[in-house]
N, C-alpha and C positions, 0 to 999 in steps of 0.2 A: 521584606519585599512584598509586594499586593500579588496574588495569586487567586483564579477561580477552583474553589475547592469544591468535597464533596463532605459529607459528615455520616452518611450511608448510603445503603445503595435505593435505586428510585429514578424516577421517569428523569428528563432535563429539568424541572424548578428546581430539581436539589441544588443545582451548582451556583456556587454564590461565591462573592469576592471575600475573601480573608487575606491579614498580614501574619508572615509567616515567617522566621530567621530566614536568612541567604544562606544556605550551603556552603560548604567549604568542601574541594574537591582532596580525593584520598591517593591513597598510590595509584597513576595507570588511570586515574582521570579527569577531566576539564570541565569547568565550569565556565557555562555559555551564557551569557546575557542575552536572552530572546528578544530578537524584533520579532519573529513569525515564527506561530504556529501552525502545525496542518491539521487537519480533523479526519478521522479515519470512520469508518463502522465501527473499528475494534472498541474508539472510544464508548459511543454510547452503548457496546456490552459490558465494557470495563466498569463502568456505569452502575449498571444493573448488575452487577456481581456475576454475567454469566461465564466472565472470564476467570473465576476462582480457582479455576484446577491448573493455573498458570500463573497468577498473579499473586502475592503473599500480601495483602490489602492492610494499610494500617490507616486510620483515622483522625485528622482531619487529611486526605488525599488530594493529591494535586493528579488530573488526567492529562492527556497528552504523551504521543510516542512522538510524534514527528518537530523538527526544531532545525531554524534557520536563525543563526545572529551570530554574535562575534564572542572570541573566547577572552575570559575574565582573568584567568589565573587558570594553571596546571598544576598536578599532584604529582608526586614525588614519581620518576621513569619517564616521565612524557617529554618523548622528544621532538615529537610530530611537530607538535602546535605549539605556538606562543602566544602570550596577551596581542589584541588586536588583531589575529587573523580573523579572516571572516571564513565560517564551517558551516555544514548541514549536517544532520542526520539524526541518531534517534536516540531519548532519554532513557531511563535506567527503569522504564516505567512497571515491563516487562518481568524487572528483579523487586517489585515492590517498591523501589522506589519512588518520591513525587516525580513526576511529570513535567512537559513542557508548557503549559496555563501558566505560565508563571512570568515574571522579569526576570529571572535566572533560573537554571537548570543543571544539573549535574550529571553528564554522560562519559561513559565509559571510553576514552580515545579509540580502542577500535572501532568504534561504531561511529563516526565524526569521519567528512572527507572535507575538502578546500570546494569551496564556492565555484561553481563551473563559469569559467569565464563570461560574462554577458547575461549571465542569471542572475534577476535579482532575488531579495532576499525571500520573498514572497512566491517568488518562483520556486528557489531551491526548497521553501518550506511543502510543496507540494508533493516533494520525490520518495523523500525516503522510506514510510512503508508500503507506500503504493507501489514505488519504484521496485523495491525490494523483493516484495511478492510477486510482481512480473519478471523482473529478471532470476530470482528463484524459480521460481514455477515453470518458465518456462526451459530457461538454460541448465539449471542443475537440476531439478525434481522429472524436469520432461524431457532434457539432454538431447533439447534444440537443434537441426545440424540443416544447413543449406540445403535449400530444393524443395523443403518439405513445406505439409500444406497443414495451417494451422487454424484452430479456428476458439473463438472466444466466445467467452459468454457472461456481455455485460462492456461491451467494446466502448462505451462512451463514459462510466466513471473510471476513477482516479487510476485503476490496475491497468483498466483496460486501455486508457490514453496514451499509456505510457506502454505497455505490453504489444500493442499494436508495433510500436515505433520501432520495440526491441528485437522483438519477430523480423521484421523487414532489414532492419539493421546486420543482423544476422543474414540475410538471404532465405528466407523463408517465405511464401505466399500468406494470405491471411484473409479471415473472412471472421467480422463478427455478428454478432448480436444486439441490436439494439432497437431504442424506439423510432418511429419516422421522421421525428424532429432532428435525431440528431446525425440522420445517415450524409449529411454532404459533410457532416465535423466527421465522423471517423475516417470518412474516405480520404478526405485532408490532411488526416495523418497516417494514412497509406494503406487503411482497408481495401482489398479487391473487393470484396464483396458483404453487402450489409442488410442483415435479415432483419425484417421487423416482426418481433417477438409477439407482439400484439396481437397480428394478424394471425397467428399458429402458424404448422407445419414449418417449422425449423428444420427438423428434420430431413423431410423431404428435400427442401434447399438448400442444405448443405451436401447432399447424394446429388444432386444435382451438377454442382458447382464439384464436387468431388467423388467420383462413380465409385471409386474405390474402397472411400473412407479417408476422414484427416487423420494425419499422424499422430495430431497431439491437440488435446484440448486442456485448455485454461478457463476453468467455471470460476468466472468471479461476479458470481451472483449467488449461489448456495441454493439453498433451501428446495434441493432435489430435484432443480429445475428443467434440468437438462439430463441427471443419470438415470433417468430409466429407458433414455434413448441411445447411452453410450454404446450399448452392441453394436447399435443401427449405424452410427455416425463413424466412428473410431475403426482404423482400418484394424488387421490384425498384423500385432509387433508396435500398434500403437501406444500413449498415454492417454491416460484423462485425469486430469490435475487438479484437485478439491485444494480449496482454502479453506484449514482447518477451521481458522476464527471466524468461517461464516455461521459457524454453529449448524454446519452441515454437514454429513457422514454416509456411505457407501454402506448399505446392510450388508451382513459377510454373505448373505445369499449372491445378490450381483455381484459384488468382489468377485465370487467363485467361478458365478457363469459369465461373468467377463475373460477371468483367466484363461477359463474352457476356448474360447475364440481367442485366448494368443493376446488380449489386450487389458493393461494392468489399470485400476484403479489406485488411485493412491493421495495420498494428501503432500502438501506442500511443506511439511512438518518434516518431514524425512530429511530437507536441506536446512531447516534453520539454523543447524551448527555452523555454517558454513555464511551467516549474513552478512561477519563483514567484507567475507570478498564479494558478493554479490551487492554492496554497497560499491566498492571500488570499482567494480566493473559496469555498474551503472554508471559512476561517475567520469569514468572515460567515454564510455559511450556520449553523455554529454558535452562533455571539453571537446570532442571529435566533432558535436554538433549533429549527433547521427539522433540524437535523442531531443525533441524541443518540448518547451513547458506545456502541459495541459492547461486548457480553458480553469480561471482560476477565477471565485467569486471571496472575495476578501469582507470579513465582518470584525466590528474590534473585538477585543477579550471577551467584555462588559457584556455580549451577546453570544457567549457561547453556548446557551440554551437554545438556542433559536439556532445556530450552526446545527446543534446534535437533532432535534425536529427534523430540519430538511434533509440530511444525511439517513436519515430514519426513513423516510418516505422512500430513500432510493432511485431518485427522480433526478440526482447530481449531474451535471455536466464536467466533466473534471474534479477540480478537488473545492472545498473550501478551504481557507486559510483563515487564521487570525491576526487580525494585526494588534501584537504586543508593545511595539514603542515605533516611535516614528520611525522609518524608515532611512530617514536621512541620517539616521544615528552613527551609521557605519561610516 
């Protein structure tokens, strides 16, 4: 099979096309013939090796967590799926295994849900880790509950598109963060209110729009951007919800004196045991239709240097996807 590999770690020119065996899926899991891949941040850390302390790296490496196509063959247990369903969800990439860059993939059946009626394949390739760490983050890590007022940060890529959707779906209000270009797209997917970051004073309009303090934040932007205002923002009895793999971390100083005011810091790490129901539960949400696809910019495989660049810049409107084989395939 032709897959874009890596042969170590280094900026996006490393990743280049190689042919590589097909896989053969083992007990308890399916092997997916990818039409669509999704591109994450995680990717281009996976990349650079800063994902080491989680990943078991072997060489030549295929990247990609997220995966939209149809299953090939199943491994001894699997009762879920058969040849010719159409699936989404996420590679084994996480266990060391190659990734989804490829024309086939090997994923773990609980990690694999059924294509959400009316999604195409391109679409579903959008969902699963973004999907994931929103509906984690906010439902199990931040333990989501109607009325409350939530607010994001980073409201117009792939977490935030989708996390927005999830929050409201739920009954929760919501206010995020983003630049000025793309405040009438979040609102469009049910922001009340949209800060632009640009301009400073987040903070302030977020006290503004919530005298109290929000109950729960989702930083899906990292890189401390927001916690050093978490006292000010976060009511008390609140969350503030870090995405580990932004390669951003809570110093156990604020940790402490967050606690001191009643409100927990903590990473999204804490629920990932729990991803394939937080797959399944995104996936209803979809099939219910309470969840629609993010803004999707589609590149082929051949270009997935150029995916990992623009995702790097962090400049994304939703997600990038890759297109792995025609579409019409299914």
């Amino acid at each position: 099979m032709r897959a874009m590999v890596i042969d170590g770690f280094g900026d996006a020119n490393v990743l280049h096309w190689s042919e590589l065996p097909t896989p053969e899926p083992g007990p308890g899991e399916v092997l997916v013939r990818v039409i669509c891949a999704g591109v994450n941040p995680a990717d281009w850390k996976t990349r650079e090796g800063k994902l080491s302390a989680y990943i078991d790296y072997h060489f030549p490496f295929v990247l990609g967590f997220d995966l939209a196509g149809i299953v090939e063959a199943v491994g001894a247990g699997v009762d879920a799926f058969r040849p010719g369903d159409r699936v989404f969800g996420m590679s084994r990439q996480g266990q060391g295994l190659d990734g989804s860059y490829a024309e086939y993939c090997i994923a773990d059946a609980a990690f694999l849900a059924s294509l959400p009626p009316g999604w195409s394949f391109a679409q579903a390739a959008a969902l699963p880790v973004a999907g994931t760490t929103a509906y984690g983050g906010l439902v199990d890590a931040g333990e989501l509950r109607e009325g409350q007022l939530v607010l994001i940060n980073g409201g117009a890529g792939g977490v935030g598109s989708i996390g927005i959707q999830v929050a409201k779906a739920l009954g929760a209000r919501v206010a995020v963060t983003c630049g000025a270009d793309n405040q009438a797209y979040v609102r469009g997917l049910g922001a009340e209110l949209a800060i632009d970051y640009r301009g400073g004073g987040v903070a302030e309009a977020v006290r503004k729009w919530a005298p109290g303090g929000v109950d729960l934040v989702l930083d899906a932007v990292g890189l401390g951007s927001l916690l050093p205002a978490a006292i000010d923002i976060v009511a008390p009895g609140g969350r503030y919800v870090e995405i580990e793999t932004l390669v951003s971390r809570a110093d156990d100083a604020l940790v402490a004196e967050a606690a001191a005011h009643g409100i927990a810091i903590l990473s999204n790490m804490v629920a990932v045991a729990r991803l394939p129901d937080h797959l399944k539960g995104l996936a209803a949400l979809c099939a219910a239709r309470s969840v629609k696809p993010p803004a999707i910019e589609a590149l082929p495989l051949g270009e997935a240097a150029e995916a990992h660049r623009r995702i790097e810049a962090q400049h994304v409107r939703g997600k990038i996807i890759l297109d792995v084989a025609d579409h019409d395939a299914g």
